[in-house]
C-alpha positions as CSV (number, residue, x, y, z in Angstrom):
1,X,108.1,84.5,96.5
2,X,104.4,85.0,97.8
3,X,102.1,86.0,94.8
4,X,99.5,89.3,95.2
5,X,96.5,90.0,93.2
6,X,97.5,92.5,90.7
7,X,94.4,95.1,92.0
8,X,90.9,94.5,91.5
9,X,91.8,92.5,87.9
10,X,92.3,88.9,89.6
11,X,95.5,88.1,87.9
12,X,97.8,86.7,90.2
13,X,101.3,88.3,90.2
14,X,104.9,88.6,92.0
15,X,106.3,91.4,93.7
16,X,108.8,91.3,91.0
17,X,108.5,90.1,87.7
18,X,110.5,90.0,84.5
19,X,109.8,92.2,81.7
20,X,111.2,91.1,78.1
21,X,112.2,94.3,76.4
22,X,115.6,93.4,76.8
23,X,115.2,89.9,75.7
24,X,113.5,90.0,72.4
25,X,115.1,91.6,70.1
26,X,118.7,91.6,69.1
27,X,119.2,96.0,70.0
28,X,118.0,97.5,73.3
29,X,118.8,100.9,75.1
30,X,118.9,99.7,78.1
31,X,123.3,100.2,79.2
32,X,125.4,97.2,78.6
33,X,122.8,95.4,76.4
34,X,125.4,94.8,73.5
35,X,127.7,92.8,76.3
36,X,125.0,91.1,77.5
37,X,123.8,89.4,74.3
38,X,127.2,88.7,73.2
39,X,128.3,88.0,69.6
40,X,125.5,85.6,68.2
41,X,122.2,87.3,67.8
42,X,120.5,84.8,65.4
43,X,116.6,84.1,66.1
44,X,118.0,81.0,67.7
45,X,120.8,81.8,70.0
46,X,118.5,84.8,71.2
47,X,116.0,82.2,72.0
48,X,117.9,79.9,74.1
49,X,119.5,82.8,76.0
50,X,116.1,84.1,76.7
51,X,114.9,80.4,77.6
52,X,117.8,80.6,80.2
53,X,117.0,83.8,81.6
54,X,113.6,82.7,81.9
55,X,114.9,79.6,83.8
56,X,116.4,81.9,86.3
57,X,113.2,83.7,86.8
58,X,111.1,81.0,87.4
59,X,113.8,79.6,89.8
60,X,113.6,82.7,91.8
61,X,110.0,82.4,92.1
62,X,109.2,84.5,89.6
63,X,105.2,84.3,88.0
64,X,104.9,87.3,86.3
65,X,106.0,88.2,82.5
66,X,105.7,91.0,80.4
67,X,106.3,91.3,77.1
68,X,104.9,93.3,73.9
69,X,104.4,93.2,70.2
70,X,107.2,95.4,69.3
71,X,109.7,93.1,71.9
72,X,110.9,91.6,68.5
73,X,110.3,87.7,69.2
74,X,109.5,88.5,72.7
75,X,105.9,87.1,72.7
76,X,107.2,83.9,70.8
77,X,110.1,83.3,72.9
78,X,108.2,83.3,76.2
79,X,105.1,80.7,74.6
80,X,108.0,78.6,73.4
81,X,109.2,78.7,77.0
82,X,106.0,78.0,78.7
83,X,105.5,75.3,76.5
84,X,109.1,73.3,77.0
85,X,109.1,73.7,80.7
86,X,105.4,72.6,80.6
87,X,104.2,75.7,82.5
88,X,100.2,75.6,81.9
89,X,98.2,78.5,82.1
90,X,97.5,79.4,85.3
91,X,100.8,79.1,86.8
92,X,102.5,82.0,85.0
93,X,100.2,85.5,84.8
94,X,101.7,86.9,81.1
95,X,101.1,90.6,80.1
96,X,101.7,92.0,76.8
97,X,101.2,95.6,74.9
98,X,100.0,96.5,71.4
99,X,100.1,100.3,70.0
100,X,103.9,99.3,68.3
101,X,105.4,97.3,65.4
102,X,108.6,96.1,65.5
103,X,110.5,97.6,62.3
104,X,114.1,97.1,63.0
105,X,114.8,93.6,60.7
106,X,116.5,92.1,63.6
107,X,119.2,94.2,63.3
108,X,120.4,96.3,66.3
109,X,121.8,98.9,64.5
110,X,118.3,99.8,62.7
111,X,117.6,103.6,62.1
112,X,113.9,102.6,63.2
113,X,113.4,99.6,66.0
114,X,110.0,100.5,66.3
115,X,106.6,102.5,65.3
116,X,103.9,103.7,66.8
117,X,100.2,103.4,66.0
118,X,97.4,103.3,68.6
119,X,94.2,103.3,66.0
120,X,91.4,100.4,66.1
121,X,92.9,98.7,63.4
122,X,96.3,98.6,64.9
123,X,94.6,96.9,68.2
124,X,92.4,94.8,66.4
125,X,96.1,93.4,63.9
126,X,98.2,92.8,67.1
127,X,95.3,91.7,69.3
128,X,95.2,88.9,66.9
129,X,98.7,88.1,66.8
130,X,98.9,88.0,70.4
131,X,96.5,86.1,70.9
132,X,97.7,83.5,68.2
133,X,101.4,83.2,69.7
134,X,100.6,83.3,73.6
135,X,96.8,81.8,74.1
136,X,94.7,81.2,76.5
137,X,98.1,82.0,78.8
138,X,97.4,86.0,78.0
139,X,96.2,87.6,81.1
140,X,96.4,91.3,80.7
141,X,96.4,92.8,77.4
142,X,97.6,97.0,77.4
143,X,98.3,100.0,75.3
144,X,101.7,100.5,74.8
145,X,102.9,104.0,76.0
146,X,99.8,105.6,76.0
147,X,100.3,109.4,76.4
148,X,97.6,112.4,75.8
149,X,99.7,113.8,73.0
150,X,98.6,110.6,70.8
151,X,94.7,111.1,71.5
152,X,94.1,107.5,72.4
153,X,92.3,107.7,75.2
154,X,90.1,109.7,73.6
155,X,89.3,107.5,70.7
156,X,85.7,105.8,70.8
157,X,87.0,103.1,68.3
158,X,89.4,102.2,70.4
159,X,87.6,102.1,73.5
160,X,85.1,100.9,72.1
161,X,87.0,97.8,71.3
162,X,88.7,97.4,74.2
163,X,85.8,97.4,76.4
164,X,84.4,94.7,74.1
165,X,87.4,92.5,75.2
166,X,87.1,93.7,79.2
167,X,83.8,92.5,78.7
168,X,84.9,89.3,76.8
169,X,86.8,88.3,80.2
170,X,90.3,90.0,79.1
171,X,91.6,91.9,81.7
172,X,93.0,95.4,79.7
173,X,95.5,97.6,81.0
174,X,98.0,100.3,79.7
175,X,101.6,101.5,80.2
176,X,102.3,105.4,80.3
177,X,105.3,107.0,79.6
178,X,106.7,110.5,79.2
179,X,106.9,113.2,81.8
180,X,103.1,113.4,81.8
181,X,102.8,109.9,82.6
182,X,100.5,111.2,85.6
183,X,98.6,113.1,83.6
184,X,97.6,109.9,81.3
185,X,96.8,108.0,84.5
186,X,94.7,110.2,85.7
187,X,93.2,110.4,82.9
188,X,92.9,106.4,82.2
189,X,91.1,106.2,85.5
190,X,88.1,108.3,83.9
191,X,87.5,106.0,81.1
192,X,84.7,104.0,81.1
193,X,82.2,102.1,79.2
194,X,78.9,100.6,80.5
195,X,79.7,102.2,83.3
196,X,82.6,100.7,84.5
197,X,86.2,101.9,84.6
198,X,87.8,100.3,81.1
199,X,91.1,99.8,82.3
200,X,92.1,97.5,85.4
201,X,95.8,98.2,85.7
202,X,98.4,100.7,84.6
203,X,102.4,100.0,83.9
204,X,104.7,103.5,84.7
205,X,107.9,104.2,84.9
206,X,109.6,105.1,88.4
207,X,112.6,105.3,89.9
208,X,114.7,106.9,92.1
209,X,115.4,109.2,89.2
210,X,112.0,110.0,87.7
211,X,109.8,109.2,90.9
212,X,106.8,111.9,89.2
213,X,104.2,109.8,88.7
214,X,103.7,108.1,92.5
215,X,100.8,109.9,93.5
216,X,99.2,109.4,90.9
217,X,100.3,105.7,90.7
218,X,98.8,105.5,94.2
219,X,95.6,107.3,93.2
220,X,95.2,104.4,90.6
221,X,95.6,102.1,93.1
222,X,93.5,103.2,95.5
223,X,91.1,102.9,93.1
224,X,91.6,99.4,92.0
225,X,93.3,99.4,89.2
226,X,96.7,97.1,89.3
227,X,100.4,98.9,89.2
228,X,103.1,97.7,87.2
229,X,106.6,99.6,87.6
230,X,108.8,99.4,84.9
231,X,112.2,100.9,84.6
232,X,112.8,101.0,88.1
233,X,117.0,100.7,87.1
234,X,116.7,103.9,84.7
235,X,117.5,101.8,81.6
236,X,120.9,100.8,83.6
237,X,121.3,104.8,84.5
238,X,121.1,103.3,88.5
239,X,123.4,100.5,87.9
240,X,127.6,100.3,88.3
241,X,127.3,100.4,84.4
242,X,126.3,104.2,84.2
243,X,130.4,105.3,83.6
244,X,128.4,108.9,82.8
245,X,131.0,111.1,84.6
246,X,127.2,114.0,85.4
247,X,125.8,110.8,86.6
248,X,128.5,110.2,89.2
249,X,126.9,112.2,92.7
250,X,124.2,110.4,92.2
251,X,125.6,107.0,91.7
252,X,128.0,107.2,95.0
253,X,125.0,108.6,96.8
254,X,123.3,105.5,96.0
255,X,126.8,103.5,96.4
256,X,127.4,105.3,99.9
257,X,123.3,104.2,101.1
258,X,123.9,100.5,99.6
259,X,126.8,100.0,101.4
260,X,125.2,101.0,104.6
261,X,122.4,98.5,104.5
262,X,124.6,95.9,102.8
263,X,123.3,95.2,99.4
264,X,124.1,96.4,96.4
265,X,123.0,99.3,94.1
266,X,120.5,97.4,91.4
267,X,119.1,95.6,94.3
268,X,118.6,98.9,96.7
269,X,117.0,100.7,93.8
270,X,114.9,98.0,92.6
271,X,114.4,97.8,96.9
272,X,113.2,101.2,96.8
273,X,110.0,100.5,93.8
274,X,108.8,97.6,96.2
275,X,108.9,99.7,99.1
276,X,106.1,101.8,97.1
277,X,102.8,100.9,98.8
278,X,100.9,101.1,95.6
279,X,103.0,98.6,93.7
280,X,102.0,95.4,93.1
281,X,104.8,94.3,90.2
282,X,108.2,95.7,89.8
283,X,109.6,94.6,86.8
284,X,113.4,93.6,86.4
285,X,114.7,94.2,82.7
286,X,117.6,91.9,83.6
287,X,119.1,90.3,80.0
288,X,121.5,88.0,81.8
289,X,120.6,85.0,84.2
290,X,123.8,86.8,86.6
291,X,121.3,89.8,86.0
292,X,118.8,88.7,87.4
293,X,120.1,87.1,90.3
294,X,121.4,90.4,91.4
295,X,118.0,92.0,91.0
296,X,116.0,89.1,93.1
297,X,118.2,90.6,95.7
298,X,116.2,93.5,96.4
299,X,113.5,91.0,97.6
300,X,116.0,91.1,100.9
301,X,117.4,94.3,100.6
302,X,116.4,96.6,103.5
303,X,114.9,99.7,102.7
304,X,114.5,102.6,105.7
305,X,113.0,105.9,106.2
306,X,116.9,107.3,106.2
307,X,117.3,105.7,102.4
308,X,113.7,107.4,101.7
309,X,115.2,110.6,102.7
310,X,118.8,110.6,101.7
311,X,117.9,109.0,98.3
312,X,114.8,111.3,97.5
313,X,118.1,113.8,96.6
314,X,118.1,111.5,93.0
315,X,115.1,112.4,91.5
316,X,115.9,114.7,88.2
317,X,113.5,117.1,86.7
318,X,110.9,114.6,84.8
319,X,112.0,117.1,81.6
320,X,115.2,116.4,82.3
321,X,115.1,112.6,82.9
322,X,112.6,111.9,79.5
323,X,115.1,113.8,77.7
324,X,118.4,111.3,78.9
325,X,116.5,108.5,78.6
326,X,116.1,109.6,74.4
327,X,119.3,109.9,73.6
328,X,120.1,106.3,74.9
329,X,122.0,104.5,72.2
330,X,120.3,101.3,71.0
331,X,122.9,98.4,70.8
């Protein structure tokens, strides 16, 4: 897998990388994650099942890793990883988020798995932790699901700070989310300090079923800032795992395309995020080595201006699709 610079920051990425959401932390909403994880979800059987799916990644070709604060062990698990398989920095580009704390005991059936807080003190706690599990290895350092609603953007301290650590060498970055995610890029791409732009790369959601943001994505781009696509599966809503009987057009639509071009459906709607110009990292949230296998796929999969046109027939109303993807059960 030939590696990309991940925009103007310098980081050196993959076309697709592996983000840890999944991997973490014993509940997830992403469909099937229960199955996945089996049985045993001590700190220590989570561990060497992330260490394996890891494994696969790096196999594949794989350089680039995502994780966050509020990923549970997520952080931990991937420095533990590095460190076994002797990985030193350099070889591997790791991201990682702040703006959440994990709150759900290690239990998957908490009431609260996570909370948000985006002030300076919040950055300056997690910053801290982040930087005392992962290292020198931590590459690009974001805001975790920055939206307008939450006024982050917009507070000095916290720009402040984190143009203090752009400065410092730290590339900084944020993830959007929401059906205004285009809005908050937009928006992210007027930020600056000293005048210069504050944040080098966003992280959106986009898929075949919320596709909203892609101008905007390619806006960012065009600017220089790096693009990171998470989600591209719809939390497993574009997978043979969605048994959603209002989900079903759409899934043998997708069926009827994949089977013309002879892959299957993870891998031609993964397919379709790399096919986006503007996209330098698409993120798999595979939980299974078997997982992830299937997604590397799309790295072959064809993708055609009759799949652009017959598949643009997915997209939902970004309302719509926000509003699904919250009443996801966490398992």
């Amino acid at each position: 897998m030939r590696t990309r610079t991940l925009g103007g920051t310098g980081l050196r990425v993959t076309p697709l990388g592996l983000g840890m959401a999944a991997l973490g932390r014993p509940g997830y909403m992403t469909l099937g994650h229960a199955a996945d994880l089996g049985r045993d979800r001590s700190v220590e059987a989570m561990r060497g099942h992330a260490h394996a799916v890891l494994d696969a990644a790096w196999e594949a070709g794989i350089r680039y890793f995502d994780a966050a604060r509020s990923y549970g062990r997520a952080e931990e698990f991937l420095a533990s990883w590095l460190d076994a398989r002797g990985i030193a920095p350099g070889e591997a580009t790791v991201g990682s988020k702040w703006g959440y704390a994990y709150t759900a005991g290690w239990r998957a059936d908490a009431a609260v798995h996570e909370v948000k807080e985006h002030s300076p003190a919040q950055l300056r706690r997690q910053w801290a932790e982040s930087r005392a599990v992962l290292g020198e290895r931590l590459g690009l350092y974001q805001v975790h699901s920055a939206t307008l609603a939450t006024g982050v953007l917009d507070d000095a301290g916290v720009v402040d700070e984190l143009a203090r650590m752009r400065d410092g060498g730290l590339r900084v970055g944020l993830s959007v989310t929401g059906a205004r995610q285009a809005d908050t890029t937009r928006r992210a791409l007027r930020v600056e300090r000293g005048g210069a732009r504050v944040f080098g790369a966003v992280q959106a959601t986009w898929s075949l079923l919320e596709p909203s943001a892609g101008e905007a994505l390619a806006e960012a781009r065009a600017a220089g800032m790096g693009v990171v696509v998470k989600e591209a599966l719809a939390n497993g809503r574009l997978t043979q795992r969605n048994a959603d009987p209002a989900s079903e057009p759409r899934l043998a639509l997708l069926r009827a395309e994949a089977e013309r071009l002879g892959t299957t459906v993870d891998a031609l709607a993964l397919a379709a995020a790399l096919a986006r110009p503007w996209a330098d990292v698409v993120l798999s949230g595979a939980a299974t080595a078997e997982h992830l296998r299937s997604n590397v796929a799309a790295l072959d999969a064809a993708w055609d201006d009759e799949a652009e046109r017959r598949l643009a027939a997915l997209a939902e109303e970004p309302e719509a699709f926000w509003a699904e993807r919250g009443r996801l059960p966490w398992t």
